[in-house]
N, C-alpha and C positions, 0 to 999 in steps of 0.2 A: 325670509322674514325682514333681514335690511331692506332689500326695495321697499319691500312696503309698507314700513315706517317712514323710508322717505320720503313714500310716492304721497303719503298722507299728510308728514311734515309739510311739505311743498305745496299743497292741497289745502292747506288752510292758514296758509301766511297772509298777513296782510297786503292788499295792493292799493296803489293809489295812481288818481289823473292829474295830471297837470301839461299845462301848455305853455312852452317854450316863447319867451317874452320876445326875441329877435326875429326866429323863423316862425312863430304863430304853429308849429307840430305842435302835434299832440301827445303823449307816452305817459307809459305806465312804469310804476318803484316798489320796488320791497323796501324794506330797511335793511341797512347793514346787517351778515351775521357774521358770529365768532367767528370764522374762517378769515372773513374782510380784516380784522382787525392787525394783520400780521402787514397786510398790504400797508393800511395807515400808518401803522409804525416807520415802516419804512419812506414812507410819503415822506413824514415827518421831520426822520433824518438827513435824509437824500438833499444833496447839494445843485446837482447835477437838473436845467431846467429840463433838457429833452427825456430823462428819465424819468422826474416826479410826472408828465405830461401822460408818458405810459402806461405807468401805473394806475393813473387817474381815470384815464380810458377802461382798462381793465376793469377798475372796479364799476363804474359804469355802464360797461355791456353787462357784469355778472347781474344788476339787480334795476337793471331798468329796459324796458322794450325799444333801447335807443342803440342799433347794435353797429353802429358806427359813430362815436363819439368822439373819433378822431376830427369827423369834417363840420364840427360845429363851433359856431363861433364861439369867443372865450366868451360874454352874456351867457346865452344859452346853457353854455359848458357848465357853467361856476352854479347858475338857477338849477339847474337840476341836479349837481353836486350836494347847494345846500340844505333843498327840500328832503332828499334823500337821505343828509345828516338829521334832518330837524325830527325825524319820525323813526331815526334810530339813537340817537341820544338824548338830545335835549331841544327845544326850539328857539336856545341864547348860545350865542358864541360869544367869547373873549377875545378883543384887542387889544394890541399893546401899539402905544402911538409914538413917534419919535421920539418924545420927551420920557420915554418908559412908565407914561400913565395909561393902567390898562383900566376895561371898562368893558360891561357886556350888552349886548342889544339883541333883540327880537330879530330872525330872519325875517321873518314877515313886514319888518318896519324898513328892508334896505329896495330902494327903491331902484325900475330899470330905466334907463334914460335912452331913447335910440338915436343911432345915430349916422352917418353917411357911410354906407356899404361899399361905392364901387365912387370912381370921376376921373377926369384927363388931367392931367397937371400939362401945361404948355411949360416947356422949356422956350422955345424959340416960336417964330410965326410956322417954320418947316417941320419942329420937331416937337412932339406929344410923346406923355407917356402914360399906360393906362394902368390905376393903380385900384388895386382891391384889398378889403380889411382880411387878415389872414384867420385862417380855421385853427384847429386845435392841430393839425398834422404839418400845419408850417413850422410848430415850434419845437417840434420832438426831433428835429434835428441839429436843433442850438444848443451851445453848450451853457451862456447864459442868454442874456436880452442885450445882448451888443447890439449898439444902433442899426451901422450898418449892416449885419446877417437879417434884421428885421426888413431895411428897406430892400434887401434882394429878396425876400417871399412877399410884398406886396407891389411890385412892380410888375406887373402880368407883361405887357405887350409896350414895344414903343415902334413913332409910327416918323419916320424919314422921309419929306416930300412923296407924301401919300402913300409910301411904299409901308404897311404893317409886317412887325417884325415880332413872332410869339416868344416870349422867353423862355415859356414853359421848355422849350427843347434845348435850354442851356444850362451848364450847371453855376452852381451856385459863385463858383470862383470868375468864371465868364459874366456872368449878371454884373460883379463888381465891379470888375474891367468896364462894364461897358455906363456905370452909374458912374466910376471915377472920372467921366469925361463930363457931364454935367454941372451946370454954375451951382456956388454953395449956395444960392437961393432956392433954390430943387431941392436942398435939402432938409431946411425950413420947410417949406411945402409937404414933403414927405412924413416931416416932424407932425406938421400942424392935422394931417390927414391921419393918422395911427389917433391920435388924440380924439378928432373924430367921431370916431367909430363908436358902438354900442357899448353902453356898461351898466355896471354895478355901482347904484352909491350912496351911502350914506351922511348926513348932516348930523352932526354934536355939537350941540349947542353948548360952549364951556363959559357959564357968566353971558357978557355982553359979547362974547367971539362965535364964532359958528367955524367947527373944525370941517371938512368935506372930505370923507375916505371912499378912495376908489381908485382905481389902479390891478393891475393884473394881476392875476391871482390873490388878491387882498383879502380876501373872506375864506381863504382855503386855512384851515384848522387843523 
């Protein structure tokens, strides 16, 4: 008799389409259920970035046809995190902004901005480095958003009087070794390249000011 209350529960939940604003896929959501809710909690509390990333993933393969959630960029990640909230709670979330003025707004009103995926950064005229915006699986093994742990996951390949060199086969402590020998202007560049990259974002208009939220994870609740 449980199967087949469940098979019938599961059988007539609601489903939804939507298409990922960075990679243009396509994938289907349930909304959250009670079971989800234990996972949020602890989203919630959770200190720890490469842990909340996890979890987040988790809940993401359980209730959407996207069963790798790790390798999607944080856009994509966060649009489909919050469509999936908007059709299990509510379709307004709450922020709280530095000044501890909070304020709710429409999912539907946060707009996606694209933006440079992959480029070379020239160190030298001999030495290039090839850098790419990182997925959601670069950051599940950070402990916060330390600068540099970021620019070891987006620095793919660097290339020495034509000789290409993959990083991919390095670890993470080697990658820095080998970014520690680069001018601090590489690192500006590096800066300016993460910035870049696709997002989430919202304008609040406060009076005659226009506040602009967006930033990693910003919209996660």
């Amino acid at each position: 008799m449980l199967d087949e209350i469940l098979n019938k529960l599961r059988g007539l939940e609601p489903e939804y389409k939507l298409t990922l604003p960075n990679s243009k896929k396509e994938v289907t959501f349930t909304p959250f259920k009670i079971k989800d809710q234990k996972t949020l909690s602890l989203i919630a509390e959770e200190k720890n970035i490469g842990s909340i990333i996890k979890n987040l993933c988790e809940l993401l393969r359980s209730c959407s046809s996207e069963k790798k959630p790790e390798l999607l960029h944080i856009s994509d990640f966060e649009y489909l995190f919050l469509h999936i909230r908007s059709k299990s709670v509510e379709e307004k979330i709450n922020l709280v902004l530095e000044n501890n003025t909070s304020f709710s707004l429409n999912i539907e009103d946060i707009n996606f901005v694209p933006g440079v995926s992959q480029k070379t950064i020239f160190v030298s005229n001999n030495i290039s480095l090839e850098v790419k915006q990182p997925v959601m699986m670069d950051y599940i093994s950070l402990n916060s958003l330390d600068e540099d742990e970021l620019f070891c996951k987006v620095v793919k390949a660097i290339t020495i009087d034509r000789h290409r060199y993959d990083l991919s086969l390095l670890k993470t402590k080697e990658i820095q070794t080998i970014l520690d020998e680069v001018y601090i202007k590489n690192s500006n560049d590096l800066r300016e390249f993460l910035k870049s990259g696709s997002k989430l974002t919202y304008t609040l208009e406060a009076g005659e000011d226009k506040i602009t939220i967006e930033g990693f994870l910003r919209f996660f609740i």
